[in-house]
N, C-alpha and C positions, 0 to 999 in steps of 0.2 A: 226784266230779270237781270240788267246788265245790274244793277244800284246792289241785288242779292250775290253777284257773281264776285264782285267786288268787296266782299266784306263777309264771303264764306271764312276766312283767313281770322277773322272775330267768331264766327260763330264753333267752328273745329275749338278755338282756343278755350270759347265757354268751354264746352263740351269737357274736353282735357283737364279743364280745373277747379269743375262745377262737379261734372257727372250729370248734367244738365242740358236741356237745350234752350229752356225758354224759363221763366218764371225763380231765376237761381236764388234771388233774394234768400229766400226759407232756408238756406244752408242745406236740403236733403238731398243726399246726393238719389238719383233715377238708373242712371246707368252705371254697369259692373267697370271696373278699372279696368281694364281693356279695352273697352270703347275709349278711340282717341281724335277721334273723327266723325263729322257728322256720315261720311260714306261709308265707315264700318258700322251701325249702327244697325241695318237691316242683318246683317251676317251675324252680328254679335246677339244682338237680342232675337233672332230667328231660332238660332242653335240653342240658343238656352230654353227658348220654348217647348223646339224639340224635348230637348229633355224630360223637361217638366212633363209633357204629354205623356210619353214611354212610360216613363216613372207613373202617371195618374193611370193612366190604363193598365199595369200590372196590379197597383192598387185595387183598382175596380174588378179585376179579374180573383181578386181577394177578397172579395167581398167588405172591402174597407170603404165605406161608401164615403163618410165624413174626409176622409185621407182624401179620394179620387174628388170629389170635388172643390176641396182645398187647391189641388193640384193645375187640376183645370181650369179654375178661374186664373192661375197664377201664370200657367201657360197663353191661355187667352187672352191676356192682358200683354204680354210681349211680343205675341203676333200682331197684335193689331198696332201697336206701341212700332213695333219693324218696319212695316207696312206704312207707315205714318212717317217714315221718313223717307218714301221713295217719292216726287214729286211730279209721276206721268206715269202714263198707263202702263206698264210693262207686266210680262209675265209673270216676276217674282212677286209685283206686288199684287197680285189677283192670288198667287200661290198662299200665301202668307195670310191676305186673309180669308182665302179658303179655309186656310187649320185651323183658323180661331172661329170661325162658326164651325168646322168640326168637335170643334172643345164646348162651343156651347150648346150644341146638338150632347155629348156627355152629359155635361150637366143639368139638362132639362130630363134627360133619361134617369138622371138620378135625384133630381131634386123633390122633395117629400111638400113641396106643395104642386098645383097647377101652372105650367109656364105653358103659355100657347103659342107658337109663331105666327104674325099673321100676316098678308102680304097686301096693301093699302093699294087701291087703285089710282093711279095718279100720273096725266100727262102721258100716256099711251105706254106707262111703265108701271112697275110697282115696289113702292116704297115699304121694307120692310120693317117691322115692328115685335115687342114681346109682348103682350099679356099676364103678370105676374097674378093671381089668385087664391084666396085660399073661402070665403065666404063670397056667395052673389053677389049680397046686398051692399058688402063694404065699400065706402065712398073711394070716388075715383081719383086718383094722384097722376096728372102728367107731369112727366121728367124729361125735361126739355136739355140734351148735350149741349155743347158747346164746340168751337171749333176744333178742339184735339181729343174732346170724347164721342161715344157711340153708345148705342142703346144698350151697350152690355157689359163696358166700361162706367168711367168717371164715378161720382158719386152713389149714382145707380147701383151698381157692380152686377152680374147676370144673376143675381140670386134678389135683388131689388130688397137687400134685408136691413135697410134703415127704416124703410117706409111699409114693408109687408109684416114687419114684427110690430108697427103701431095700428094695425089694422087696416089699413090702402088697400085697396084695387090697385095695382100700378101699371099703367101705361106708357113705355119708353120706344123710340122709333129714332132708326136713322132718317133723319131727314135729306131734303135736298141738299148734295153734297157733302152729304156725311157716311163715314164708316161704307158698309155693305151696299147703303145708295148709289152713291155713288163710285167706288171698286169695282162691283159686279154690276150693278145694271145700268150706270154710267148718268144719272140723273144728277145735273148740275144746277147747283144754286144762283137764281136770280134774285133781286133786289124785294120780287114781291113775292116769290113761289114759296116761300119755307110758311108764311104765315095761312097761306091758302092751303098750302099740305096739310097744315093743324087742324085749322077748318074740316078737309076732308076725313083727314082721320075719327073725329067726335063724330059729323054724321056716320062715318062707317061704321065704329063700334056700335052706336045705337040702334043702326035700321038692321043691323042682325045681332042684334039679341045679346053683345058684349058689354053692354051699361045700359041699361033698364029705368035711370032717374034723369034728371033734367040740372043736375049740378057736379061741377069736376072743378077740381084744387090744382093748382098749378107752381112746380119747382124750378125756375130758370137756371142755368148751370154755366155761368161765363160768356162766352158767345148767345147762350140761351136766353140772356136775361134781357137781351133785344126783344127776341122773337117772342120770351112770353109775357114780355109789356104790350106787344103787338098784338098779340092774340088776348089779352084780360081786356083790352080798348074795341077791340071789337067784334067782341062773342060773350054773350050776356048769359049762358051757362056754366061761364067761370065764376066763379064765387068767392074766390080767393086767392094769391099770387104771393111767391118768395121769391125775392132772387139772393142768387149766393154770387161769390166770385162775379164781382160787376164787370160787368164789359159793355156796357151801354149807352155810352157816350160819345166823345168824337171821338172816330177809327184811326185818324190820322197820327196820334201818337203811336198805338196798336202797331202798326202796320210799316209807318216810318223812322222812328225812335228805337222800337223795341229791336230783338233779334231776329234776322231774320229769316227764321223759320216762319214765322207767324206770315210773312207776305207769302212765301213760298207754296203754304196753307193754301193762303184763301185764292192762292191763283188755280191751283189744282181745282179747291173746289168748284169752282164758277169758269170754268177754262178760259179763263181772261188772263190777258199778258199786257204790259206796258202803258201806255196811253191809255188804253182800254178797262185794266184794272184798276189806275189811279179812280178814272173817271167814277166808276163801281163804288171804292172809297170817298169820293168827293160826295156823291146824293143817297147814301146808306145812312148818314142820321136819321133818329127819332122826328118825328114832327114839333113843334115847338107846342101846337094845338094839339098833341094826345091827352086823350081824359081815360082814366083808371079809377073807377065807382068802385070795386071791388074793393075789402079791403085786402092793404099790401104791405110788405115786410118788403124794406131794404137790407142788407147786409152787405158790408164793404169793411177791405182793408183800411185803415187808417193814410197806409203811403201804399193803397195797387197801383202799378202805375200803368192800367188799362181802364180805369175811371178813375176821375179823382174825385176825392170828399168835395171839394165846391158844386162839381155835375149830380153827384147823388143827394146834396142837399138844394140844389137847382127841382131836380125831378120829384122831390118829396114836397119841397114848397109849391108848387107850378102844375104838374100833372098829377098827383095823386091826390083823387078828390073824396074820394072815402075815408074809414077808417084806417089809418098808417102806422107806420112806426119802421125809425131809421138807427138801426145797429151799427157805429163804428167801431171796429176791432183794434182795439190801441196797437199798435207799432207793427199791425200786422200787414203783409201781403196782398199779392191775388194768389188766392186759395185759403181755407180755412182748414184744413186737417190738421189735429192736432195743436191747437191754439195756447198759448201761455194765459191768454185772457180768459182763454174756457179751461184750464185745467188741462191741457190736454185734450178736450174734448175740440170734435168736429163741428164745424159750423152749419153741418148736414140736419144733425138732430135737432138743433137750435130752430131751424126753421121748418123741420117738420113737428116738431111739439108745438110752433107757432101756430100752423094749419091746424092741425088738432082743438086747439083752444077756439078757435073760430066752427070749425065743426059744434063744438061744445056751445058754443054761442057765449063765449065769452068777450066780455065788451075791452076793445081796443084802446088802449092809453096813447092819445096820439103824443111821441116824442121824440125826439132827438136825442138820440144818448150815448154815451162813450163806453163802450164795456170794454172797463179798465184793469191792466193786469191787478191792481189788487182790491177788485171788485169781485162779487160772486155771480159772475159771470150773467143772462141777460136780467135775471133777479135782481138785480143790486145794482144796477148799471148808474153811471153817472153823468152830470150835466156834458154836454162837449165846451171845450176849453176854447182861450184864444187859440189854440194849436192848430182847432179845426176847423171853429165860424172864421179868422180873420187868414186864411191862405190864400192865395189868389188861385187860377185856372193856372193848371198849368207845373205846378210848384208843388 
């Protein structure tokens, strides 16, 4: 922690001139101008949740249902957003995200389909989880967080209305070391536990009666897109795999390079420190031997600089042995909300209309392609240039 104590004095400066903490690239600012410091951050964005909450609950007491759970996603997302910048156990941060599973407890009270909490048996704890529903039989969608999202956060969002308005089942879970996992019942990420959690999770749904078929689609979400490469290589009931926002490649830029919060992160998650975290980062690669039969949708930044285009087109030529297809997003990021190359559109829908199409049994164009800003977006995409086959690792 000493390399993160030394270079808080860079990350406060993000913060103050980003509105950022991690990921500034995209220009959009996150945090209200007041926040000036990564230690105001839980006070700052706590209070304003507050707010939001007050404000959603009088709503709701209004019978303004649509209002209160606008509200309450907006509040829950800064609780958990606060909480996310405390980096050890402490009482505010268990307070903080107490209120945001009180906001989500709201919203499932108000939500006009089926949300079910359910609590995953795992490692003498229990890993919490949502069930999003509106039909039995609709195919099942696991949405797999990433390191700064949770089952009710990120692309998800606690209404899971990207993928539950295309007709999904959705199953989202904080995993080992994430969100409420690890907050409240203290389950910490190891090197092999998150993909065995997955594991456990599908037989749970099934042996009581929560997914009734024998096939489930799977969304990786940044950090996620490890875990659900690892889980499509091996569990043969997945039948098809996205990943968005790559993060799947070597951790060492991640982790050393980046800002860092990102180490700070993954030390809380795995309560590893020094020696011992590096070590965690040093044998947390992919295997060079993973095989992915399913087929799989890559989607990546053009410059993320948490994988780069040489690693995602490494894994597209090398591990993916099914039907594929690799989305580079011109000039874009890590993250895809609101893309120039889509129109403004999110790289969320992008790859849940890709699952859909494979539900559909539609046959796989296997390519490589640049979805170029003045491209129609993954319709019309275009060859990748010297820009992105001749980069080296690293660049």
């Amino acid at each position: 922690m000493q390399r993160d104590f030394e270079q808080q004095w860079v990350q406060d400066w993000l913060i103050r001139a980003s509105g950022i903490s991690v990921n500034a690239e995209s220009g959009r600012r996150r945090y209200p101008e007041a926040a000036k410091s990564e230690s105001m951050l839980p006070k700052i964005l706590g209070v304003q949740g507050k707010r939001q909450k007050d404000l959603a609950d009088t709503a709701a007491a209004e019978g303004h249902r649509q209002t209160a759970i606008k509200l309450y996603e907006l509040a829950l997302r800064n609780f958990v957003e606060a909480q996310h910048n405390i980096f050890s156990e402490t009482p505010l941060k268990k307070l903080l995200m107490e209120r945001a599973q009180q906001c989500l407890d709201s919203v499932i009270g108000l939500a006009s389909h089926s949300i079910l909490r359910l609590k995953i048996p795992f490692e003498n704890q229990m890993l919490p989880a949502l069930l999003h529903s509106r039909n039995e039989d609709d195919p099942l969608l696991i949405y797999i967080p990433g390191m700064d999202g949770t089952k009710e956060t990120s692309s998800v969002g606690p209404l899971a209305s990207p993928f539950l308005s295309r007709g999904f089942k959705v199953f989202a879970m904080d995993g080992p070391g994430q969100g409420e996992a690890r907050v409240l019942n203290g389950i910490r990420l190891t090197r092999e536990n998150y993909n065995l959690a997955l594991h456990t999770a599908l037989d749970f749904l099934h042996d009581n009666g929560y997914w009734k078929g024998d096939e489930a689609w799977v969304i990786g979400s940044s950090l996620g897109t490890r875990w659900a490469l690892e889980l499509a290589s091996s569990e043969p009931r997945i039948k098809g795999v996205a990943l968005l926002h790559a993060c799947f490649g070597n951790l060492g830029p991640l982790l050393f390079s980046a800002p860092p919060r990102f180490h700070k992160v993954l030390s809380y998650m795995t309560g590893l420190e020094g020696d011992q975290l590096d070590e965690f980062i040093r044998v947390s690669d992919l295997s060079p031997a993973m095989e992915i039969n399913c087929p799989a949708l890559v989607c990546i930044g053009e410059f993320d600089p948490l994988t780069s285009v040489p690693e995602a087109r490494s894994l597209y030529q090398n591990n993916l042995k099914g039907p594929k297809e690799l989305l580079v997003f011109e000039n874009a990021f890590h993250g895809s909300d609101g893309l120039e190359c889509l129109r403004g559109m999110n790289g969320t829908d992008v790859a849940a209309d890709w699952l859909l199409d494979r539900i559909a049994e539609k046959q796989v164009v296997d390519r490589e392609v640049l979805v170029g800003r003045d491209s129609l977006g993954p319709y019309q995409a275009g060859p990748l240039t010297e820009w992105q086959t001749l980069r080296e690792e690293g660049i």
